[in-house]
MDAnalysis code that builds the backbone (N, CA, C; Angstrom):
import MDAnalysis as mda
import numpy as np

u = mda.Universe.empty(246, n_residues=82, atom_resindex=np.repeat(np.arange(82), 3), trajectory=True)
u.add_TopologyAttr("name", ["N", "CA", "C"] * 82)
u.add_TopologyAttr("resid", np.arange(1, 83))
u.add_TopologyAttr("resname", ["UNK", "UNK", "UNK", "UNK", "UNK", "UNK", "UNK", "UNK", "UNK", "UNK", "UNK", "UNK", "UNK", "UNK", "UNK", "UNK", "UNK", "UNK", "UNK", "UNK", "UNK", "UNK", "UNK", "UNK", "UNK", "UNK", "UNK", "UNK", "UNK", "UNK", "UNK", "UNK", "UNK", "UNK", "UNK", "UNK", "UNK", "UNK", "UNK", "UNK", "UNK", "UNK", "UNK", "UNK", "UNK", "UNK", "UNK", "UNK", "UNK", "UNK", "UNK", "UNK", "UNK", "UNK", "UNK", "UNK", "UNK", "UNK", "UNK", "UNK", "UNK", "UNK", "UNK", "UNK", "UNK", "UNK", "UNK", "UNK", "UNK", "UNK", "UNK", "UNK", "UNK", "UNK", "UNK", "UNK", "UNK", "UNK", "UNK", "UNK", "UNK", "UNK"])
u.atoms.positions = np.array([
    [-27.595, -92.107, -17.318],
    [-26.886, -92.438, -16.112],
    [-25.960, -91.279, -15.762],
    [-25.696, -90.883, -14.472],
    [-24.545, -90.057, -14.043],
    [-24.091, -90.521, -13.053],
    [-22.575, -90.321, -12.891],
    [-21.869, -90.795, -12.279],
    [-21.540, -89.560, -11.507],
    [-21.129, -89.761, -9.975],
    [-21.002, -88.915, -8.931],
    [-19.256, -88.168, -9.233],
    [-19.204, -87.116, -9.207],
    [-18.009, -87.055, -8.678],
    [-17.779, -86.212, -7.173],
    [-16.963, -86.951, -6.064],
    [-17.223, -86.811, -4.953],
    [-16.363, -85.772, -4.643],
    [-16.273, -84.538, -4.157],
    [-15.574, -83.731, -4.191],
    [-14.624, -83.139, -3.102],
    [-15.322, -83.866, -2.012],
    [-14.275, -84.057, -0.612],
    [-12.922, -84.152, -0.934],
    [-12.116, -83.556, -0.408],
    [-10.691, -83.898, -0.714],
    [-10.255, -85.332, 0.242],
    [-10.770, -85.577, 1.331],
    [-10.428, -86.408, 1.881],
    [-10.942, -87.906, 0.986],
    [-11.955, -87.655, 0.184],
    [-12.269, -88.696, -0.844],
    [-12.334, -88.790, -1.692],
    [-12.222, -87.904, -2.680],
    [-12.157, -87.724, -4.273],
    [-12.294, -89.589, -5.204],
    [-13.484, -89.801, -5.004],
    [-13.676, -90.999, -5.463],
    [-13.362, -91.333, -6.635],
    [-13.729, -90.330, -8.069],
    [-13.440, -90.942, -8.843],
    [-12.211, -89.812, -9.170],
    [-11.281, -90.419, -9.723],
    [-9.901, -90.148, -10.515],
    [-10.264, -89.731, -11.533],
    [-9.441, -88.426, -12.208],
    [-10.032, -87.738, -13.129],
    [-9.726, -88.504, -14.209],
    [-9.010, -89.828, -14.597],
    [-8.520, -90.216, -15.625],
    [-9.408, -91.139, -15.976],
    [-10.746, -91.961, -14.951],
    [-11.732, -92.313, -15.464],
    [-12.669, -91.619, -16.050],
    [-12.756, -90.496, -16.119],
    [-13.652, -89.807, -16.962],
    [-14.009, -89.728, -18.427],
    [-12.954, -90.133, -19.074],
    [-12.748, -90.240, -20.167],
    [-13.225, -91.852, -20.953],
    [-13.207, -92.319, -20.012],
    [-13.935, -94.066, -20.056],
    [-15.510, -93.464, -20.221],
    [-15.985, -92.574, -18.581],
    [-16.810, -92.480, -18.530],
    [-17.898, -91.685, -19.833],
    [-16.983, -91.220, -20.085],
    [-17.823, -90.126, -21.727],
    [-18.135, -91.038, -22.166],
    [-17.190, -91.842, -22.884],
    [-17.521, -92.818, -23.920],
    [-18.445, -93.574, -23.791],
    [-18.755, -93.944, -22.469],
    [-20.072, -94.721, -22.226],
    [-21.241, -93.715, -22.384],
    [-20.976, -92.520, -22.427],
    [-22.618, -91.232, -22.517],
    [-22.755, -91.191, -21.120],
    [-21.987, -91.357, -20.048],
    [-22.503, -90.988, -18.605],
    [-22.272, -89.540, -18.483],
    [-23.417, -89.135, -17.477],
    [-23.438, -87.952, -17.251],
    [-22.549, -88.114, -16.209],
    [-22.665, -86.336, -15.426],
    [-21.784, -86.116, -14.148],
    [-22.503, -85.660, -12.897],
    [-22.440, -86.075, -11.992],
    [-23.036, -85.109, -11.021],
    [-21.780, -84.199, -10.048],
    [-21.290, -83.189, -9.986],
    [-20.621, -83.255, -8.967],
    [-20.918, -82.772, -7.495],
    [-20.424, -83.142, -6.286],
    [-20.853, -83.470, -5.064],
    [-19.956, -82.869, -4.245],
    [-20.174, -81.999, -3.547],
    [-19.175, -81.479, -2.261],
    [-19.278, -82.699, -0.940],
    [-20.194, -83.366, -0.698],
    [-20.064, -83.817, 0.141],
    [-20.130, -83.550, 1.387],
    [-20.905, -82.396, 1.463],
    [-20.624, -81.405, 2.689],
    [-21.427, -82.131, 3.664],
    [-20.757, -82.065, 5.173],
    [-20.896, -81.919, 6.398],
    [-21.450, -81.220, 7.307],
    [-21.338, -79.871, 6.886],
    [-21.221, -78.586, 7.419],
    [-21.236, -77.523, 6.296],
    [-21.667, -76.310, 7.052],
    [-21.583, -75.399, 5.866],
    [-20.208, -75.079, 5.177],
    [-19.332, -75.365, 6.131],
    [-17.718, -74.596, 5.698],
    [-17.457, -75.856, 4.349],
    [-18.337, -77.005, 4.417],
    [-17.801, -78.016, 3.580],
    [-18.290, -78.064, 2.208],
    [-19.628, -76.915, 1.969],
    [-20.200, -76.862, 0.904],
    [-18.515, -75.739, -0.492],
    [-17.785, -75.376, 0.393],
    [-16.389, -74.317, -0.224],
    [-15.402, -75.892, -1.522],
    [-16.129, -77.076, -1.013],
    [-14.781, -78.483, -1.654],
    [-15.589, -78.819, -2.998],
    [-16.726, -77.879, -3.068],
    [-16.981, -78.625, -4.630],
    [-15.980, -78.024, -5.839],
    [-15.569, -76.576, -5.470],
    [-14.229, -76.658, -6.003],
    [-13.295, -78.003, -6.700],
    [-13.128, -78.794, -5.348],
    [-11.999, -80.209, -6.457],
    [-12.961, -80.682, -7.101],
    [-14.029, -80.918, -7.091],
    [-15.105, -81.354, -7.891],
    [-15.181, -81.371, -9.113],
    [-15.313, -79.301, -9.421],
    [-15.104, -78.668, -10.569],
    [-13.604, -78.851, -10.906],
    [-12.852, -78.873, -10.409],
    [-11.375, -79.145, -10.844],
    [-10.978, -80.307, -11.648],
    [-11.250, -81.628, -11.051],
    [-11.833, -82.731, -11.397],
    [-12.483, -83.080, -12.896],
    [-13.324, -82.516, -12.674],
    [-14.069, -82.382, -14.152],
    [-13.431, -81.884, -14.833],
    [-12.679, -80.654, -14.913],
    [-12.116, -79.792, -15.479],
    [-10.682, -80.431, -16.211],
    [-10.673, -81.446, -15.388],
    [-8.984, -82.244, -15.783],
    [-9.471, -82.907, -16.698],
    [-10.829, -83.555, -16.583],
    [-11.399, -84.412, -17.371],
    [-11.752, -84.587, -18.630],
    [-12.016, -83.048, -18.759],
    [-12.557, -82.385, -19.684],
    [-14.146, -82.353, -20.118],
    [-14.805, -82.288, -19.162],
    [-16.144, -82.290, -18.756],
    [-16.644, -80.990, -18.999],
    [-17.910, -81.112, -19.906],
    [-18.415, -79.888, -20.266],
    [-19.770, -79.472, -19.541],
    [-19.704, -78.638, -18.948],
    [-21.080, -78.162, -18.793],
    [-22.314, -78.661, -18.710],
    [-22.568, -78.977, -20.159],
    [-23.733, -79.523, -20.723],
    [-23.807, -81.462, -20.065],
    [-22.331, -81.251, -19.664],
    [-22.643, -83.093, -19.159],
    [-22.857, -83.142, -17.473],
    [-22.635, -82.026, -17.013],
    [-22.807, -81.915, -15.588],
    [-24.335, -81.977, -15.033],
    [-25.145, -82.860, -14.473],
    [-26.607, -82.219, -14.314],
    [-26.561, -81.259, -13.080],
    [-25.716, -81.175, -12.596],
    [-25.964, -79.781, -11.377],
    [-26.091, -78.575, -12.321],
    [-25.839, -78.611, -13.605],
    [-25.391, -77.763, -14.418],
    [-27.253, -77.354, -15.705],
    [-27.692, -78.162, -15.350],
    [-28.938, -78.543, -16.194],
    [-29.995, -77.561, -15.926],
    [-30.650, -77.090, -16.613],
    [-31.940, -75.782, -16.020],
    [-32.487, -76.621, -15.500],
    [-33.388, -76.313, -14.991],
    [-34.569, -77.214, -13.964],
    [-35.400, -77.954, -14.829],
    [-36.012, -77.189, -16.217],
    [-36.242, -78.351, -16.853],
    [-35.578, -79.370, -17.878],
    [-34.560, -79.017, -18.091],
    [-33.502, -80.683, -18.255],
    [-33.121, -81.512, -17.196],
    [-33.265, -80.774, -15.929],
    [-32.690, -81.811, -14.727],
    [-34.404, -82.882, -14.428],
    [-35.338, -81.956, -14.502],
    [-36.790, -82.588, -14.435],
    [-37.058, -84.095, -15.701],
    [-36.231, -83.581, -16.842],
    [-36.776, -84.277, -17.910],
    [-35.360, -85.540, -17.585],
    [-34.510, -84.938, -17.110],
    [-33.411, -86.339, -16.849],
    [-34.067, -87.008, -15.651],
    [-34.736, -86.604, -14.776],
    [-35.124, -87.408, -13.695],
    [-36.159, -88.189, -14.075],
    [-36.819, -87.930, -15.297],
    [-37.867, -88.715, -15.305],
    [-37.989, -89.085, -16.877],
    [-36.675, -89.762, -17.095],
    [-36.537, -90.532, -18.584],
    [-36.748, -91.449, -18.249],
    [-37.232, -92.362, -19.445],
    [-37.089, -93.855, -19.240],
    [-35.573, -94.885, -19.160],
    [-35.198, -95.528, -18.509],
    [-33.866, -95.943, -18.774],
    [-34.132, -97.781, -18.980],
    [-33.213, -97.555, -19.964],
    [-33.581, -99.138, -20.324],
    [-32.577, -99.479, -19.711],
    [-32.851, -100.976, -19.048],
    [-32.318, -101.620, -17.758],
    [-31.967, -103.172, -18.493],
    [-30.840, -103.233, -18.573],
    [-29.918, -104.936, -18.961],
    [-30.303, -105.841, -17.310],
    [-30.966, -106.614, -17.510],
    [-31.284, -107.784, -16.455],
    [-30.403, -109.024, -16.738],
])
């Protein structure tokens, strides 16, 4: 699973202090500029900032993933609680 982090300043969805919940569960990260426009692709900055407060490594980011770990995360099996 990964969880978004939204990087808009006007929305910064998740708070960097859930992140630390979020590890513990094994969630990954995605982070997201949110862009609009091209000038808006410059806000993944708080994104990385964000993470960075979080203490989010690299290796948990999938924007961060070679193409084939992002391929092999897109197409794991995920076991699903009904």
């Amino acid at each position: 699973m990964a969880i978004e982090i939204n990087a808009n300043p006007h929305r910064l969805d998740l708070d960097w202090r859930w992140i630390f919940y979020a590890r513990e569960k094994d969630c990954l990260f995605s982070i997201n500029p949110d862009a609009h426009s091209v000038e808006d692709i410059s806000y993944i900055k708080y994104g990385i900032l964000t993470a960075r407060k979080g203490g989010v490594k690299n290796s948990e980011v999938i924007n961060c993933f070679s193409l084939e770990n992002f391929k092999k995360f897109l197409n794991r099996k995920v076991k699903r609680n009904v």
